[in-house]
PADOTI-670154 format. One line per 3 residues: for each residue y, z, x of C-alpha. Coordinates in Angstrom, 2 decimals, padded with zeros to 5 digits. Layout:
<sites>
Y Z X; ...
</sites>
This chain:
<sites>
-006.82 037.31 079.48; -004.41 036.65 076.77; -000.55 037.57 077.57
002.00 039.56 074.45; 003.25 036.44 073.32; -000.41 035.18 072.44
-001.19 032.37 074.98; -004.35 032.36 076.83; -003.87 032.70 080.45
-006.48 032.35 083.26; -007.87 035.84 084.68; -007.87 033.96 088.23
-004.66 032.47 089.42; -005.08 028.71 089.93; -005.15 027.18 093.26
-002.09 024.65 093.70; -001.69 022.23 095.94; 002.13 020.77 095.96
003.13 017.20 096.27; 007.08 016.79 097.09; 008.43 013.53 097.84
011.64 013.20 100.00; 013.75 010.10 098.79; 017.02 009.35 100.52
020.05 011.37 099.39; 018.39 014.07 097.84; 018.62 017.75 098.80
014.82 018.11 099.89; 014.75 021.55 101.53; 016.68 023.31 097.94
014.47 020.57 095.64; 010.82 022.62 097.78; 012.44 025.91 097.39
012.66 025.57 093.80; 009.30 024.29 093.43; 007.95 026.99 095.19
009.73 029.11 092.76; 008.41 027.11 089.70; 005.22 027.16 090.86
004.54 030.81 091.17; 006.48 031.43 088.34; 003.62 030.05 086.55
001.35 032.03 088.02; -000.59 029.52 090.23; -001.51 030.33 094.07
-000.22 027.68 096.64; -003.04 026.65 099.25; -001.06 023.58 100.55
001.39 021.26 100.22; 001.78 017.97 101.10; 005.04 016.03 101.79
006.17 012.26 102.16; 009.55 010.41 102.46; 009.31 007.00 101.05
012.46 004.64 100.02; 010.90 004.54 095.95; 008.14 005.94 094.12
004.91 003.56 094.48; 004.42 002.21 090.82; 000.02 003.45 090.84
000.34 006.41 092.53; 003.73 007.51 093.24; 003.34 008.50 096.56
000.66 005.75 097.90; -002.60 004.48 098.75; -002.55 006.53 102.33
-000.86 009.17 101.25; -003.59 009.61 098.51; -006.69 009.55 100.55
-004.60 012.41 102.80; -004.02 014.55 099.64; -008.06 013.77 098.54
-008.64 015.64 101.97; -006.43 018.17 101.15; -007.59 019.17 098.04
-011.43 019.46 099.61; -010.20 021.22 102.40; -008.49 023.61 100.46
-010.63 023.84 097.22; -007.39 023.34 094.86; -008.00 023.23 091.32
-005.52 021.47 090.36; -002.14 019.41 092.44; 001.20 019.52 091.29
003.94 017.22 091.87; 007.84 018.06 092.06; 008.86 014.73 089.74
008.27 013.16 086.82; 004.62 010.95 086.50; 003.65 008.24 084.34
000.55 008.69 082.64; -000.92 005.76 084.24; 000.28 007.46 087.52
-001.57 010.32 086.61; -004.75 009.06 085.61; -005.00 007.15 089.18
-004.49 010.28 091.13; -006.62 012.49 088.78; -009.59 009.78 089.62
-008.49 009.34 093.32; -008.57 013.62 093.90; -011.31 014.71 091.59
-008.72 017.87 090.33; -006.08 017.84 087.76; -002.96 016.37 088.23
000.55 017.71 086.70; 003.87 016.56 087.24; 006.81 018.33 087.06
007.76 018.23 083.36; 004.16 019.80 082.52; 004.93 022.36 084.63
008.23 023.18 083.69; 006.65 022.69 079.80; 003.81 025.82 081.25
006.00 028.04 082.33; 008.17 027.66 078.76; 005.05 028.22 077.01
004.38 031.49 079.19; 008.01 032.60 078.39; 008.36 031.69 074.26
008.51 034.78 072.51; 009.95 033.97 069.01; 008.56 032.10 066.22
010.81 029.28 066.71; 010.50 029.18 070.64; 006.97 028.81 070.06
007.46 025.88 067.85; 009.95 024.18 070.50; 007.49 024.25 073.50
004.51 023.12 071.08; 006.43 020.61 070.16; 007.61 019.38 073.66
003.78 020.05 074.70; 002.68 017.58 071.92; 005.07 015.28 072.72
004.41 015.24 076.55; 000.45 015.17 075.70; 000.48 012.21 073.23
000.92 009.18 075.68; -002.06 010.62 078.16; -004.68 011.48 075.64
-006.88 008.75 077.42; -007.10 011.43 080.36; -010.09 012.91 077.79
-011.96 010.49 079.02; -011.66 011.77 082.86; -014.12 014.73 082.11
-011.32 016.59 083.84; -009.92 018.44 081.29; -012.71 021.34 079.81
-012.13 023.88 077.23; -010.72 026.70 079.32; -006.79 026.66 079.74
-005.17 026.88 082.96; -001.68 025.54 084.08; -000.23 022.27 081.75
-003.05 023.43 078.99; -001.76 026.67 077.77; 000.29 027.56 075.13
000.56 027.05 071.05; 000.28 023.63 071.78; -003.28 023.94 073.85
-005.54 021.46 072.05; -008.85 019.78 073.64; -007.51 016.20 074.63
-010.10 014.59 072.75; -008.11 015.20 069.76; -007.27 011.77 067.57
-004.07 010.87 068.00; -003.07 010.60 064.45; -004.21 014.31 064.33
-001.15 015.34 066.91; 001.36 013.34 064.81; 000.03 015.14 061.76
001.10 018.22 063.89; 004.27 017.13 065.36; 005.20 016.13 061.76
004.40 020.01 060.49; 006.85 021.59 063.22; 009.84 019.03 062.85
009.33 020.30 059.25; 009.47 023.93 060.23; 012.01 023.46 063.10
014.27 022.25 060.34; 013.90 025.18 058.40; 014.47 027.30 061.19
017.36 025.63 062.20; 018.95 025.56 058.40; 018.66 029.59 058.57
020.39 029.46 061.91; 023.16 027.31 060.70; 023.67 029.83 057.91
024.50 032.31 060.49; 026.62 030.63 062.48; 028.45 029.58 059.23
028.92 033.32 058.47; 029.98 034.10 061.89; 032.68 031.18 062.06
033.92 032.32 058.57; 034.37 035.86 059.86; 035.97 034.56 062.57
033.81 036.93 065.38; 034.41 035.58 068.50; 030.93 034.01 070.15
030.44 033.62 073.96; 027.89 032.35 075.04; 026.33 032.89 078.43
025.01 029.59 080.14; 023.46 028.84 083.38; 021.14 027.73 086.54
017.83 029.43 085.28; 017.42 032.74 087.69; 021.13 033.16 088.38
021.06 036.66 087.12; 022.59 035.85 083.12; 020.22 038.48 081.73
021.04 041.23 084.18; 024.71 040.35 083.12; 024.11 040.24 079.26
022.46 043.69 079.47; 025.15 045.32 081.53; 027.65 043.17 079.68
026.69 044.69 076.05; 024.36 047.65 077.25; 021.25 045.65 075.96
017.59 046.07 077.40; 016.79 041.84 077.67; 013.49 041.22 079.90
014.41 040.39 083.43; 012.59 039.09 086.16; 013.14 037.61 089.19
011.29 034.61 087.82; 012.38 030.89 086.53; 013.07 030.77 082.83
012.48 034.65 082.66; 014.68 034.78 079.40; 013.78 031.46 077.04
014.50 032.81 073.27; 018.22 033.17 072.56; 019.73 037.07 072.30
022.68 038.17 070.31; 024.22 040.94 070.53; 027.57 042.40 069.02
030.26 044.06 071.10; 033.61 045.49 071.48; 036.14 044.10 073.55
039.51 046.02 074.37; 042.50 043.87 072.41; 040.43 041.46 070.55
038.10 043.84 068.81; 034.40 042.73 067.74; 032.79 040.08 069.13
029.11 038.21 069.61; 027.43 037.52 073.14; 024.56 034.84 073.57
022.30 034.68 076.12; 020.36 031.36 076.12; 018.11 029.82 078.18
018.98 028.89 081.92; 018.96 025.51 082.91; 017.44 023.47 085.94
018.14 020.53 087.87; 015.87 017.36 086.41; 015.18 019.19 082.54
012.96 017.29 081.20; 014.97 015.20 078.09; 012.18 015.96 075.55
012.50 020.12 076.04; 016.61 019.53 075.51; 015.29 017.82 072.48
013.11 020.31 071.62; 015.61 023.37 072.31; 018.96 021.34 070.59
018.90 023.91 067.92; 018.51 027.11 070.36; 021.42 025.58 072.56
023.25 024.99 069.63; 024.14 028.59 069.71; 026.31 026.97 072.83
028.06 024.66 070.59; 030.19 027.25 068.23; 031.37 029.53 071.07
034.64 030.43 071.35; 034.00 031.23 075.35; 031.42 030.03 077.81
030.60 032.27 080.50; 029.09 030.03 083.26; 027.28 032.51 085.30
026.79 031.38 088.52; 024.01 032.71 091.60; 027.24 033.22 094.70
024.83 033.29 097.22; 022.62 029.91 096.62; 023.06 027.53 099.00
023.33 024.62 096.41; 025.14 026.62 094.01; 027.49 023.66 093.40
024.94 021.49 092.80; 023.59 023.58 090.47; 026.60 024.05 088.81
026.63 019.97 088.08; 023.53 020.42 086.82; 024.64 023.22 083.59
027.86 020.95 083.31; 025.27 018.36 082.97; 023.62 020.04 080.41
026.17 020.61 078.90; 027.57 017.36 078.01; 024.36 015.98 076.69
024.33 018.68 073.86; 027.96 017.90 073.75; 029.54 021.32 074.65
031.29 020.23 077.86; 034.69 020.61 075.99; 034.28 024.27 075.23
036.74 027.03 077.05; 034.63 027.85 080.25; 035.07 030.90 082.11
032.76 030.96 085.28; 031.32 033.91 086.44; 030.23 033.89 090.39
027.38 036.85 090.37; 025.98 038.40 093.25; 029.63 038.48 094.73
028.17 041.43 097.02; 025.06 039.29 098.70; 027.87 036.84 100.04
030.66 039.37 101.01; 033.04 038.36 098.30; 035.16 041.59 096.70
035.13 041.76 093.21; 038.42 039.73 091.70; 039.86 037.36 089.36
040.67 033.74 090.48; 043.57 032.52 088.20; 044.53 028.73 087.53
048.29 027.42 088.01; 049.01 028.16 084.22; 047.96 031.77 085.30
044.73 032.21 083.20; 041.84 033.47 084.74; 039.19 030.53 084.97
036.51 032.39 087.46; 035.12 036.32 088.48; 033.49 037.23 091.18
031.29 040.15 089.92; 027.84 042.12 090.65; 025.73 042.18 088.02
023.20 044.71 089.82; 025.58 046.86 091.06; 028.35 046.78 087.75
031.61 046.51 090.44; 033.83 044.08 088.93; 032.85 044.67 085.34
035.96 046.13 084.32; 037.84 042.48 085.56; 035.35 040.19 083.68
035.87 042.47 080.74; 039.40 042.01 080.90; 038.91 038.20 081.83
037.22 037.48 078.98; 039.93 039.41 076.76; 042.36 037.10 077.77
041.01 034.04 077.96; 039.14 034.84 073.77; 042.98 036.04 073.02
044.65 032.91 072.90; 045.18 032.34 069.25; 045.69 035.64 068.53
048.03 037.43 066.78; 049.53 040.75 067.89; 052.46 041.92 066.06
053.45 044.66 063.68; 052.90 044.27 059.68; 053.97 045.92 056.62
051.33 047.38 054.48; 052.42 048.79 050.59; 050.10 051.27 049.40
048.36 048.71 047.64; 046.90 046.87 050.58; 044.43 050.15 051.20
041.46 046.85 051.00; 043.53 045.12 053.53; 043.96 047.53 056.30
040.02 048.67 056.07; 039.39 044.80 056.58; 041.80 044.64 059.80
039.93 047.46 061.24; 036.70 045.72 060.93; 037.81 042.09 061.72
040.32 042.91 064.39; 041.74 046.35 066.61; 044.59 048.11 064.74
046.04 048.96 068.00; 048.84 051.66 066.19; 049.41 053.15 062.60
053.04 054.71 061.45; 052.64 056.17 058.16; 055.91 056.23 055.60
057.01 058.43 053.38; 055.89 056.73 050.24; 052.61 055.90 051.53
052.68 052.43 053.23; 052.32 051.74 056.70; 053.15 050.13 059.56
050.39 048.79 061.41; 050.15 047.09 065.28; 047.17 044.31 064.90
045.71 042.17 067.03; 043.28 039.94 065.14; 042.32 036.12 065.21
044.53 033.93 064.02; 042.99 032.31 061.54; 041.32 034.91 060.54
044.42 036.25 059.51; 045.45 033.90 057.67; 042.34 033.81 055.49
042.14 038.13 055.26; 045.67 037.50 053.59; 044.74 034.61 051.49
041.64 037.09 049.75; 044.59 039.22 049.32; 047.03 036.65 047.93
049.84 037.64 050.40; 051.05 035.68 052.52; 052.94 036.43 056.02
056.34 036.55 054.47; 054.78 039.54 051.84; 053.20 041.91 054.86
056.45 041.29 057.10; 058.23 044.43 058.27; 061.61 045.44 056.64
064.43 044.89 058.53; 065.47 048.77 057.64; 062.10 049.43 059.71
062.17 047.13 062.39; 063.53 049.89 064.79; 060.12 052.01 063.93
058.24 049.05 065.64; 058.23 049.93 069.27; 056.10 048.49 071.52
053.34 051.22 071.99
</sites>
């Protein structure tokens, strides 16, 4: 069975057994609820699951020489193919386990790596999780010698980056060397875009957060898009622009990016820097936010997180609590003492409180705006198309001679720069003082 984005995929879900160790101070019941989630988000069927508290990881095996031999008995009772833990393995850790349970052995960073190569749709996203893959694979090519690993794929072996394990290792560097090369290619043409967007001046927000917490359902109602949504982890793993029109500022860009999880793996925030970098040149983040989790604030920590490792944690946020009707909350704005709104409680499903993030957004992408009335001669016809398309002429007066009058309400320096094409300055478009009574506020 091979899915529309090209990877092979097995034609009989896997059977999973899940390994989840409680240490002190950690969340356990959210951490097993999200590994659930993970888990059959990858498309694996869970026969068991085995859970241990311990006070550290054991440095052979992680969870220990008793716990082993239970989770050997586990996987013959239950006929597993293959057992997944909810952390982060070292390949020597690996290897013991693989030889102690006869099945293979993935930890959580392999399966988070799966489930991106099941969602990778673009060119580029492809080359990000084969690169990642690679990455991850290179330090436990000796598990070739396990006879674990056979030709067919199956969870932590699909994807662009599915290659036999037997492969020499100077072969995967060869590999890993050919798409850095084309990663940097991609990411030069992306650069180019965002240049031409900055120079324009188009406002970008960018929609970040906790994978699943509904940031696709928003985009689409948010710019009347049709983005793929499921109620699955990392449904939505390629970045999405789309251009809209917002009342007072005029035209604008929205980004939806991929959602984030507690624990990301460091090598697939590597590996994605140049998709999140879409993050890094908004004028507005919109942190949307699942209401009705239970951990929501920890999740929340773990976007602001994120965040500040790709160094966007000093970007305007405005956080949007979804789902606002699954906990009982009306829709609203929550303002900060300086009066600016700074979170919405909205319903993505439903649409009620659309209208208020709309407006939320407005204001909060408006400061550094200008909104005032100009003078246009009859020269400036070039002009006044240009504020149309970079800005909303919010009111025209027409003279007798043929200038105008015009209301804008356009970026800043955007401004600036339309007049600077024109070689006018602010003092040339200012309004007569014999006209100044035509300027009413409308």
């Amino acid at each position: 069975m091979t899915t529309h984005s090209g990877f092979s995929t097995e034609s009989v879900a896997e059977r999973a057994l899940l390994v989840h160790v409680d240490f002190p101070g950690e969340h356990a019941a959210e951490e097993l609820s999200e590994f659930h989630h993970l888990v059959t988000s990858s498309g694996a069927d869970v026969v068991g699951e085995l859970l241990a508290k311990r006070s550290s990881p054991d440095p052979a095996t992680y969870i220990g020489s008793g716990k082993v031999q239970e989770l050997a008995e586990l996987v013959e009772s239950t006929e597993a193919d293959l057992v997944l833990f909810n952390h982060p393995l070292s390949p020597a850790q690996e290897r013991n386990l693989q030889r102690a349970v006869g099945v293979r052995v993935l930890d959580r960073t392999g399966l988070i790596l799966d489930i991106f190569a099941l969602r990778a749709r673009t060119h580029e996203g492809r080359l990000q999780v084969e690169l990642a893959q690679l990455q991850h694979r290179l330090s436990r090519l000796v598990r070739a010698h396990t006879g674990l690993d056979g030709q067919k794929g199956g969870i932590g072996l699909r994807g662009p980056g599915e290659m036999q394990l037997e492969t020499d290792r100077r072969l995967i560097r060869v590999r890993i060397k050919s798409i850095e090369e084309s990663l940097q290619k991609v990411r030069r043409q992306r650069a180019q875009g965002r240049r031409a967007r900055e120079r324009s001046e188009v406002p970008l927000i960018s929609i970040v957060g906790y994978t699943n917490a509904g940031k696709s359902t928003l985009f689409n109602r948010l710019t009347r898009a049709e983005v793929y949504v499921a109620d699955q982890l990392f449904a939505t793993l390629d970045p999405t622009l789309r251009r809209v029109k917002l009342d007072g500022i005029g035209p604008a860009i929205v980004a939806d990016t991929v959602g984030f999880i507690r624990h990301l793996p460091h090598r697939l925030v590597e590996s994605f820097r140049s998709t999140l970098e879409e993050t890094l040149g908004a004028s507005l983040l919109l942190h949307v936010t699942d209401a009705s989790a239970a951990d929501r604030l920890d999740n929340i920590a773990s976007v602001e997180e994120v965040l500040a490792e790709i160094e966007a944690d000093s970007l305007p946020v405005l956080h949007v609590y979804n789902k606002a009707d699954l906990v009982g909350e009306s829709a609203r704005i929550d303002r900060d003492e300086e009066g600016k709104p700074w979170r919405v409680w909205v319903s993505a499903l439903t649409g009620d409180g659309f209208d208020l993030l709309r407006r939320a957004i407005a204001e909060r992408v408006a400061e550094g705006w200008v909104d005032q009335w100009i003078y246009l001669p009859v020269t400036a016809g070039r002009l006044r198309a240009q504020l149309h398309e970079a800005g909303e002429v919010l009111a025209e007066k027409a003279q007798n001679d043929g200038s105008l009058l015009v209301r804008v309400r356009v970026n800043q320096v955007h401004f600036a720069h339309l007049l600077r094409n024109e070689d006018l300055t602010e003092h040339d478009v200012a309004v007569p003082r014999e006209l100044l009574s035509e300027c009413s506020v409308v």
